[in-house]
N, C-alpha and C positions, 0 to 999 in steps of 0.2 A: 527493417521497419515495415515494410509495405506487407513484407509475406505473414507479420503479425496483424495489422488492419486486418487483411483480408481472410482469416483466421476466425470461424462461429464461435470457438472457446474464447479466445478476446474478449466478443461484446459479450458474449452470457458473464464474465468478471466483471465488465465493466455495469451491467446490468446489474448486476449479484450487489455489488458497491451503492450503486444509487439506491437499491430497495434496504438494505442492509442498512443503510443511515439513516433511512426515513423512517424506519420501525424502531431505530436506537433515540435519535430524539421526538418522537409520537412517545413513546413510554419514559425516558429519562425526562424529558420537560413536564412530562405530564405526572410524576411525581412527586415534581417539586412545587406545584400549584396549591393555591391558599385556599382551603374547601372551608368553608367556614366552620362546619360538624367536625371538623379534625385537622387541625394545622399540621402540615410535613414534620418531621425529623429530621435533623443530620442524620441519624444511623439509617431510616426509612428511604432516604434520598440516597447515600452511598449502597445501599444494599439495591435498589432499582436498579438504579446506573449498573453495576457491578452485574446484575443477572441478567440485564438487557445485552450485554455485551455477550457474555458467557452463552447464553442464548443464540447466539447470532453469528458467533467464532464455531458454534459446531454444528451452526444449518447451513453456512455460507462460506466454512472455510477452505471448503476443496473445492469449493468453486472457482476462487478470485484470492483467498487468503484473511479474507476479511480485513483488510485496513481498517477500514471504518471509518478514517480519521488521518487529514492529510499529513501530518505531523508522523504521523507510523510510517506513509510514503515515501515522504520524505528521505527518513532516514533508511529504508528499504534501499530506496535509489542511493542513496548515497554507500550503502554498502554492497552493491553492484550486485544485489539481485532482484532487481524487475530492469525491464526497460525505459529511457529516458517515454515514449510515446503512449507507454502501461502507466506510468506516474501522472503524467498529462492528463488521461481521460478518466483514470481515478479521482484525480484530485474534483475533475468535471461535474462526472458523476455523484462526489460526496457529498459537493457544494449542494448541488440542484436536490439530493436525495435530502438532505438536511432541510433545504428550503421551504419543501413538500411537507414534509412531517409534523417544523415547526407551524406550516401554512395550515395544515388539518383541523391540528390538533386547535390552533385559534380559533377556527371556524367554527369546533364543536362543543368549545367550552363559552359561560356565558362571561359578558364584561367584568363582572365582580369577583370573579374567581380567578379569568388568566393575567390579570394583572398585566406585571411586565413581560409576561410569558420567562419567568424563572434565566431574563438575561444576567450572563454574569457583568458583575459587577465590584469594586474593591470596597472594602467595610473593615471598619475596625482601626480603623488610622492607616489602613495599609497604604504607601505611599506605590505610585506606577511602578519606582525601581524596586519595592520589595516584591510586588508581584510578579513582577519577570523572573524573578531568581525562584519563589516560589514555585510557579505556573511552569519552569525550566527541571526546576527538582521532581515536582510527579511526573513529567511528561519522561523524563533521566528511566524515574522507576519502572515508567510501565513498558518503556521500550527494550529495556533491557526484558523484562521477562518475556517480552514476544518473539526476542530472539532468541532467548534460549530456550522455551518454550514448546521454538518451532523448529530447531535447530535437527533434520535429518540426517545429520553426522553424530549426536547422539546415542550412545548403545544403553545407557543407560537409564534406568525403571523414570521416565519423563514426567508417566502418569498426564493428566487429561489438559492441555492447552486451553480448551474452556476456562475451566475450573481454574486454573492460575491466571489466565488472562484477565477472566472476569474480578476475582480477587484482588489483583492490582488496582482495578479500576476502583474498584471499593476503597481499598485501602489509600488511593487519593483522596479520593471524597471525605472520609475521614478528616483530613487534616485542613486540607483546600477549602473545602467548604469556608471556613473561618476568614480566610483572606481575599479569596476573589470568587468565591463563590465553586469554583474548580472546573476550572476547563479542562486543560491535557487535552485539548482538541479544538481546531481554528475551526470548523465546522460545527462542531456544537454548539461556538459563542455566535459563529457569522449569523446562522440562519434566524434563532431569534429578534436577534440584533435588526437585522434587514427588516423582518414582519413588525416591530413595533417600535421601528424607526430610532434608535438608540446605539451610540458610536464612542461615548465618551469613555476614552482609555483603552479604544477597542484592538489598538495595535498591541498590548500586551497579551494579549490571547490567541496571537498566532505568531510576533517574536518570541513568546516566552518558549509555547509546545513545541517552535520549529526549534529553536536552538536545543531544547533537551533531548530531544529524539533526534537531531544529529552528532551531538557528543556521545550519545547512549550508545548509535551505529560506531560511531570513529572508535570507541573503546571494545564495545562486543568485537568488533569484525576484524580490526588489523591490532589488537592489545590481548583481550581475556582471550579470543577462539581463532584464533585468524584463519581467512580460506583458506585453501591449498589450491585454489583456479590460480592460472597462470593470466600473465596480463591480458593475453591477446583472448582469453577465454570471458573475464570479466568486459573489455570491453564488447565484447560480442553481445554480451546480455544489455548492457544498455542500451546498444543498437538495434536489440531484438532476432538476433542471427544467430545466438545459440541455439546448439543443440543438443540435449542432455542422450551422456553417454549409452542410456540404455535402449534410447530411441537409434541412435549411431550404425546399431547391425542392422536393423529394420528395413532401414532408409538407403542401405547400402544393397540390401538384397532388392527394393523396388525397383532404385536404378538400373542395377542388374539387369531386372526382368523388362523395366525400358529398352535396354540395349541392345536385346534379341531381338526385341518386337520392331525397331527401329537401327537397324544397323549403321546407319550413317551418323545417329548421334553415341558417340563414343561418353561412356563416363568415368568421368575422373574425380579423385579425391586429393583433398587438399589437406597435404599433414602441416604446414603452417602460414602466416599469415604472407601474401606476397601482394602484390599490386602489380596490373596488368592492362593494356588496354584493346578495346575491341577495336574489330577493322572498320566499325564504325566513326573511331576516335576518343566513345567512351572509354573512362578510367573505370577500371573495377578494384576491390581490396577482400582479399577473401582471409577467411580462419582455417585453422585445420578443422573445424569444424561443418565444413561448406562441403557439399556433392556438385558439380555442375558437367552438364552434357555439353561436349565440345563442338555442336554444331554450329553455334557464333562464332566458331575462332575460324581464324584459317587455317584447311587443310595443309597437316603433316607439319604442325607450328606445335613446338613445345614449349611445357609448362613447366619452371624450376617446381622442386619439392613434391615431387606428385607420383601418386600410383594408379594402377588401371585396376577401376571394380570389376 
């Protein structure tokens, strides 16, 4: 975790996330506002949402991944690729990025037009429990296609993750809109919510999103595509201490080049997970995926499992 904190591509994600929301609902909320000269559409509102996203998945997606939306997180974390402390300050970031955008966009529209600021809300008779199942089923939809979407074990013609991504989003709106207005995103309902003070029903728009973008994960990840990481490699990703194979040689030749320039620190690789403690008393737990220089250990003290870089 720490070596990921301490890491500049971290906060530019985590950065990438707070602006990347604040620009999704600044334009999503802002197209569902009641302009007098031309009241919104369902199909005008799902096609916003829809290109704000798609928009935003191909200027922010190598940055951070584009979540956008803690519910996406969510179930990322739960199918063991991002880290639990990557989930943390995403989700941080959404909230507050969300906060900002709904906060703008209030600011620059006048009273008779932002209304309730486009909070969702249930309509139609829909009762709390139908909108959790609702609000569950788009959230189901769209996370399934972000996974497979984004899925780099793929060989086959993917075509543009925008483009699909943003289209889910729409094709909620579509349907959603009629019952609760369409979340698929606890940060899209929190922020308005927050700025014009309105709560009622408000746990359906982040129990609905979370539960369907965790089933979405639990079926994409270990049912339709399952990884092939080994356990000790998924938990590493939680704890933020993987290291992806192609970085593996790289990082093997730095050490290396450590080891010359420093002869007293020996390095060593670790081909599986062992636990160990330093002469200081700490406990360590390393993956096969860990490099470390043995000048903490005590000299001429061996390591089960291990090779010399």
């Amino acid at each position: 975790m720490k070596r990921e904190l301490c890491s500049w591509a971290f906060w530019r994600a985590v950065f990438a996330e707070f602006l990347a929301t604040l620009i999704f609902l600044f334009f999503g909320l802002g197209s569902a506002l009641r302009w007098p000269a031309a009241l919104p559409t369902v199909l005008q509102i799902a096609l916003a949402f829809g290109l704000v996203i798609g928009t935003l998945v191909q200027s922010v997606g190598h940055v951070s991944g584009a979540h956008i939306n803690p519910a996406v997180t969510i179930a990322f974390l739960i199918g063991s690729q991002i880290s639990i402390m990557r989930a943390f300050f995403y989700i941080i970031a959404q909230l507050l990025g969300g906060l900002a955008g709904a906060g703008i966009l209030y600011g620059v529209v006048s009273p008779n037009v932002r209304g309730n600021l486009a909070i969702n809300t249930l309509s139609n008779n829909t009762t709390p429990g139908l909108a959790f199942v609702v609000e569950m089923i788009l959230t189901f939809q769209l996370v399934i296609c972000i996974f497979a979407s984004t899925d780099s074990r793929r060989n086959d013609n993917v075509g543009s993750p925008a483009i699909s991504i943003g289209l889910s989003v729409t094709l909620g709106h579509l349907v959603g809109i009629y019952f609760t207005g369409c979340s698929m995103n606890p940060a899209r309902s929190f922020a308005p919510a927050v700025v014009v003070r309105y709560f009622n029903n408000h746990w359906v728009f982040w129990i609905g999103p979370i539960a369907g973008g965790l089933v979405a994960s639990l079926i994409y990840n270990y049912i339709l595509y399952p990884s092939m990481k080994s356990r000790s490699d998924k938990l590493a990703i939680l704890l933020g201490t993987y290291v992806e194979e192609e970085c593996w040689t790289e990082q093997i030749e730095d050490h290396r080049k450590h080891s010359l320039e420093h002869p007293d620190h020996r390095c060593i690789v670790l081909d599986s997970p062992i636990s160990d403690t330093l002469p200081n008393g700490d406990s360590i737990t390393f993956t096969r995926k860990n490099i470390y220089t043995t000048n903490s250990f005590i000299p001429g003290s061996k390591l089960p499992h291990t090779h010399e870089a």
